[in-house]
C-alpha positions as CSV (number, residue, x, y, z in Angstrom):
1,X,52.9,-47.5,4.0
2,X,50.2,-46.5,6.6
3,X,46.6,-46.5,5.8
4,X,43.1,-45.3,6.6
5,X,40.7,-46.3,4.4
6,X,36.8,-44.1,3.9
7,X,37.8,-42.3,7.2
8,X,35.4,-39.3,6.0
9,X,32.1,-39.7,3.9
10,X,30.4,-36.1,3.1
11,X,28.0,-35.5,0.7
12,X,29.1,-38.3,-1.7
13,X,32.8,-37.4,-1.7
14,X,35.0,-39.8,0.4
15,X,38.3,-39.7,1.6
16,X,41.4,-41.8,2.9
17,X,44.7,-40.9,4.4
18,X,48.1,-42.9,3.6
19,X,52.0,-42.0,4.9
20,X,55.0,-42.8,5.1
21,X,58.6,-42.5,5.6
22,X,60.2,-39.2,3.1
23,X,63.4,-37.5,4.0
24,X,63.6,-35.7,0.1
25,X,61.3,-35.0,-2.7
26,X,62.6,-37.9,-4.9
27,X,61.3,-40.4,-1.5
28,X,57.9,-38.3,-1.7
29,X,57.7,-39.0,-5.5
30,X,58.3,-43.3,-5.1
31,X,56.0,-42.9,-2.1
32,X,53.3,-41.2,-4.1
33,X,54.1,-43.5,-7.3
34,X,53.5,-46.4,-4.8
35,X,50.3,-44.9,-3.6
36,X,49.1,-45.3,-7.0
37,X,50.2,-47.8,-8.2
38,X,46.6,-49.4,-6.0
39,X,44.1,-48.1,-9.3
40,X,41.6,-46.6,-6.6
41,X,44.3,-44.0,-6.0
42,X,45.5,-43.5,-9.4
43,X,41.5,-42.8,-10.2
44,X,41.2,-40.1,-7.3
45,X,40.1,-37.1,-7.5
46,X,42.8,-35.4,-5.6
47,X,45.8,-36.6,-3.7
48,X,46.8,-33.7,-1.8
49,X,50.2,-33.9,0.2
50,X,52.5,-32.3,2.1
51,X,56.3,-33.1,4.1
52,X,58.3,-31.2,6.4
53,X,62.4,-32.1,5.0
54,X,64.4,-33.0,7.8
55,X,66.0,-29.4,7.6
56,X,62.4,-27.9,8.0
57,X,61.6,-27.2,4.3
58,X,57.9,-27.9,4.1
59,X,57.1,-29.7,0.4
60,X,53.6,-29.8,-0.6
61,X,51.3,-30.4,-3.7
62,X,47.2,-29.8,-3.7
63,X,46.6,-31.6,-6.9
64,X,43.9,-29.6,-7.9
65,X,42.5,-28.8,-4.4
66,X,43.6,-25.6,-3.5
67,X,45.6,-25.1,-0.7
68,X,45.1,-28.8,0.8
69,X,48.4,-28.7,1.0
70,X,49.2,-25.9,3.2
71,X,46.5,-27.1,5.5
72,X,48.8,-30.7,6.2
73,X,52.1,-29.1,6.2
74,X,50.7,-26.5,8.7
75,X,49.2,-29.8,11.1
76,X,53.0,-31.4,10.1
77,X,54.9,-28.2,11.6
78,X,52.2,-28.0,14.4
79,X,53.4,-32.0,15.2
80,X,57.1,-31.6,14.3
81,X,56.6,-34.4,12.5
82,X,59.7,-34.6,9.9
83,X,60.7,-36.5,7.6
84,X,57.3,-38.2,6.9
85,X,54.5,-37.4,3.9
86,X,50.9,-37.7,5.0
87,X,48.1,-37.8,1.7
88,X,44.8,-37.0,1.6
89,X,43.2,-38.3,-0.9
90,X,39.2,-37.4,-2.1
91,X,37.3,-38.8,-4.5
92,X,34.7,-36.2,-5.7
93,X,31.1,-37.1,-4.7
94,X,30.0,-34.7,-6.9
95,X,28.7,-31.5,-4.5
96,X,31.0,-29.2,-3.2
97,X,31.8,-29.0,0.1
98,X,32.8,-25.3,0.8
99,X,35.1,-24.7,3.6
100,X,34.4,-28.1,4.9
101,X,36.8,-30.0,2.6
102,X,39.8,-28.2,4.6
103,X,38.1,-29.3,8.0
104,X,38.0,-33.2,6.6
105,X,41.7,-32.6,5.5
106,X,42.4,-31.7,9.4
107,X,40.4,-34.4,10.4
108,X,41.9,-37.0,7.8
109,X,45.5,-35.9,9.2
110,X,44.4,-36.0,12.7
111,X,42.8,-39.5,12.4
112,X,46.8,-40.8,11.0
113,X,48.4,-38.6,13.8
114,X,46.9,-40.5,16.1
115,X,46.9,-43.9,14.4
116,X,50.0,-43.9,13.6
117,X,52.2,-41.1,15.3
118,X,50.9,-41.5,18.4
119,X,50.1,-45.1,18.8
120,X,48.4,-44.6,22.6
């Protein structure tokens, strides 16, 4: 499992990105249970998600943030990246953020793109 840990702090609401390996939604399910099995994930506020199958089927779930989902399987189809999940996850600082929260899901993805897609 990849990690980036408090990539994106915004008016108290923090978030992390994780990924890893998932070629069907049973592989996305362990790799989510894994994810939260760590308590600090199991406590957030959302883990959004989203996985393009490796016969182009995108997979997604917001988890209570509205279209958070769409937003990584878009970057994922954008990438051609197949066959992985990438999370998002937020812990609610308590404001809301508007439209910004879809801008720090792009710029959660983006940061693991290039962490660990496209390793220089």
């Amino acid at each position: 499992m990849n990690q980036l840990e408090g990539i994106i702090s915004d008016r108290g609401s923090r978030y992390s990105v994780s990924g890893g390996p998932a070629a069907t939604r049973s592989e996305v399910d362990a790799f989510l249970k894994l994810l939260k099995k760590n308590k600090k994930y199991a406590k957030a506020t959302h883990n959004t998600w989203a996985v393009l199958l490796p016969d182009g089927t995108p997979l997604k779930g917001d988890d209570g943030e509205s279209g958070a989902g769409m937003v990584i399987a878009r970057m994922l189809e954008r990438e051609g990246l197949v066959g992985h999940v990438i999370v998002v996850t937020r812990w609610y600082g308590g404001k809301h953020l508007g439209g910004d929260r879809f801008r720090h899901v792009q710029d959660a993805v983006r940061a693991y793109v290039e962490a660990f897609v496209h390793k220089g």
